[in-house]
N, C-alpha and C positions, 0 to 999 in steps of 0.2 A: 456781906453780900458777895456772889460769887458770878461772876461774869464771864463768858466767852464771846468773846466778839472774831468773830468768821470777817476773812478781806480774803481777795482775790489775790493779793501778793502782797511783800513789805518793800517794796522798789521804791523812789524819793518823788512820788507823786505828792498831790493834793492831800489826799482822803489819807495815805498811809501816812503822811508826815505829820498828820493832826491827830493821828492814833498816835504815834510815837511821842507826841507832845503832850499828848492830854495823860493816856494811862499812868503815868509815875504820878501824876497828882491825884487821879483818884485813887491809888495804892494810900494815899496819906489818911485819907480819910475812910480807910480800912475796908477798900472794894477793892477784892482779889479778881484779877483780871487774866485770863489765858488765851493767847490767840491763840488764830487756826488757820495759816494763811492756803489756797489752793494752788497755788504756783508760785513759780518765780518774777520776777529777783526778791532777795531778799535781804539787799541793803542795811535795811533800818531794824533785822531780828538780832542782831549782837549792840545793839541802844536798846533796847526792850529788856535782852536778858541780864544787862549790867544793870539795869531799875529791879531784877528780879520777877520780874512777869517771863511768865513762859511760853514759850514758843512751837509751838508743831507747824510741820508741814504735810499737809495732808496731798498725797499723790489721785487721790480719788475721793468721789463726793461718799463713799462708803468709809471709807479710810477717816475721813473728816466725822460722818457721824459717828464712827466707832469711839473716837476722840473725846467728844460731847457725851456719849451715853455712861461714860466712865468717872464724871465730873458731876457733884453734887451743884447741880447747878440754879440761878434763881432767874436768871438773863438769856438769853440769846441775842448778842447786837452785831447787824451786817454792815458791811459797808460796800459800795459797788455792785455794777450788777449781777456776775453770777452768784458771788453771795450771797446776796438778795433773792433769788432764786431760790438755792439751797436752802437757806435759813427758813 
């Protein structure tokens, strides 16, 4: 299964630290996972890419979908609100 999960940033909040927590354990059980984050900071994207999950920063919400339309995807999971939006 192939995942893209959109956050609003990888900064050492809430929401971003439970993404950097949880995706290496869902990589185990063979859900490939690529964020997308919309801004900064991005703290916790070099914890992400040493699990191998990859990481973009999308400068715009166009930028972001071009990201997504390039990715055989089976998921789209947001987190926060402008994510949430976009997504």
């Amino acid at each position: 299964m192939k995942v893209l999960v959109l956050i609003e940033s990888l900064g050492r909040g809430g929401a971003e630290s439970c993404l950097a927590a949880g995706l290496p354990a869902l990589s185990r059980y063979g859900i490939e996972s690529t964020v997308v984050t919309l801004g900064g900071p991005h703290d916790l994207a070099g914890e992400l890419r040493a699990e191998g999950i990859s990481v973009h920063e999308a400068r715009s919400a166009r930028e972001a979908f071009a990201i997504a339309m390039k990715l055989d995807l089976d998921v789209i999971h947001t987190h926060l609100f402008r994510a949430n939006i976009l997504g």
